[in-house]
N, C-alpha and C positions, 0 to 999 in steps of 0.2 A: 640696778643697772645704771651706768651712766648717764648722765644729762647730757644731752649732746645737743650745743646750739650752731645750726651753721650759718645763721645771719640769711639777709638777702642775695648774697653771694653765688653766681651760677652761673655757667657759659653755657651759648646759646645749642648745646647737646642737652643742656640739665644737668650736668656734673657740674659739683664746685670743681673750683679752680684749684685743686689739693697739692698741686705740682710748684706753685706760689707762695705756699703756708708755711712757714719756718717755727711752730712751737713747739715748747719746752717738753721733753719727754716729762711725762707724769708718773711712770708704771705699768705693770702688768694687767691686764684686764682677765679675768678668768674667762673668754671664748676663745673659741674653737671651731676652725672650718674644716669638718669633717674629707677624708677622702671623696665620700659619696655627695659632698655639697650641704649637708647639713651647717647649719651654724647654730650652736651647742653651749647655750649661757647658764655657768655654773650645776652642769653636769643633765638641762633640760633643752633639748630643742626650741630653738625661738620659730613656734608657728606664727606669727602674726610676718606677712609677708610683705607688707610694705616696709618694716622696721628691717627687718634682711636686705630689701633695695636701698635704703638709705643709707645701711653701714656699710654696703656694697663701692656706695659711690663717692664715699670718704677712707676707703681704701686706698693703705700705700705701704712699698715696699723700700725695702731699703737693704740691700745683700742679698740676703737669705731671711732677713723678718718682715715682717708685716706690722702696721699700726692701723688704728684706728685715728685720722687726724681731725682736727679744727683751728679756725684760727690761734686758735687760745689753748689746744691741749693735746699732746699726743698722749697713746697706748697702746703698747705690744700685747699682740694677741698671737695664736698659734694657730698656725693652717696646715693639715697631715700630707697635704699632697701640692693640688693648684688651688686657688683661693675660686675658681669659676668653674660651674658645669654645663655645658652643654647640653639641652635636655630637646632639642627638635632642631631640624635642618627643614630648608625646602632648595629645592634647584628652579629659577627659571633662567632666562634671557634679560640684559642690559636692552639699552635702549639702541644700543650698537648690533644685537645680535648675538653676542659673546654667553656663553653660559657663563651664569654664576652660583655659589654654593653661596647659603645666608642662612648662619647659626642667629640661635636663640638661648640664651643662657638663665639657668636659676633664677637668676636677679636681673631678669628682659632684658639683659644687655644684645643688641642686633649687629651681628659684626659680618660683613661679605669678606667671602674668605678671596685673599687678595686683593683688595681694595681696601679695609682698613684694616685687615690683619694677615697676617702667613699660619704657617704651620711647618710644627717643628718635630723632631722624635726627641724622647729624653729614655732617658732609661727610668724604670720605673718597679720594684719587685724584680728586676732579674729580666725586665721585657722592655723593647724599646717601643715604645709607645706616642703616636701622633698627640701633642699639643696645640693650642691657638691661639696666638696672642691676643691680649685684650687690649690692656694700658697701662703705663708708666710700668712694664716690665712685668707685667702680669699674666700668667696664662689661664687656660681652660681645659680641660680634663673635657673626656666624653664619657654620657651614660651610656654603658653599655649597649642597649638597644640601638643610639644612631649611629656608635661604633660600625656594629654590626652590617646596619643598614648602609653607612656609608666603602664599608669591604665588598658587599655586591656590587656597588655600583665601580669599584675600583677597577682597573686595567693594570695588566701585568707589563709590567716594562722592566728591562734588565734588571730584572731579581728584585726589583720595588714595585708594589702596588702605588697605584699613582692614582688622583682624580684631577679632572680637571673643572679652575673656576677665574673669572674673568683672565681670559687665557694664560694662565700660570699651571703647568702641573705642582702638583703638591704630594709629598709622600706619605702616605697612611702605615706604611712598612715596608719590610725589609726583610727579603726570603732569606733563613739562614738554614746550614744543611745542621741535620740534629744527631 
């Protein structure tokens, strides 16, 4: 696996500052961010789970690809879907009263939906399907389960399921006649 040095270098979230870093493409890296969120080093899941947070947050996109960056080296890697899962949600109230919705990702990234991220449909296998932004053009897929959980909690509104979080509706889908 690669040696990946990120220096001292961190803004005060704890992510390097990747959006800064201008080096040299190096190559193709054999991983893989599975559909389901897996990251997939030369054909074996990487279970060690702080090493998945760090390549997480040296993560960058660039069109339609993805690198793995550093000051000093880039590497394209392959991602099958979104490069983040969404694997828990909770709802409470702002400090204002306002419900909000606050995902929890693979890689403990904490994002309030509508306040540091939206959501979006893409199409997805033939189905349009709610995404979340993360950063620098990044989204997030949902496991199935808070999918789920989060379609109960939805409200039908002109042929869209909607939720709402720091008062912004957001669309989970889109009733189509079959």
């Amino acid at each position: 696996m690669a040696n990946i040095n990120l220096g001292p270098v961190e803004n005060a979230q704890g992510y390097p500052p990747v959006a800064t870093w201008s080096p040299p493409f190096c190559g193709d890296m054999d991983l893989t961010i599975t559909s389901r969120g897996d990251w997939v080093h030369e054909g074996s899941v990487i279970k060690r789970e702080k090493l998945v947070v760090l390549f997480s947050r040296i993560l960058w996109r660039e069109g339609d690809e993805y690198f793995l960056v550093t000051p000093s080296e880039k590497v394209r890697i392959r991602v099958e879907d979104a490069p983040f899962h969404i694997i828990q949600y909770t709802q409470e109230e702002n400090e204002a009263g306002v419900a909000i919705i606050r995902f929890v990702t693979r890689t403990n990234d904490v994002l309030v939906l509508g306040e540091d991220c939206q959501m979006r449909l893409f199409e997805c296998r033939g189905e349009l399907l709610p995404y979340v932004s993360v950063r620098y053009n990044m989204w997030a897929s949902f496991h199935r389960n808070v999918y789920y959980q989060l379609i109960e909690e939805g409200v039908l509104k002109n042929d869209e399921l909607v939720i709402q979080s720091a008062g912004i509706e957001h669309t989970l889908g889109v009733l189509v006649d079959r």
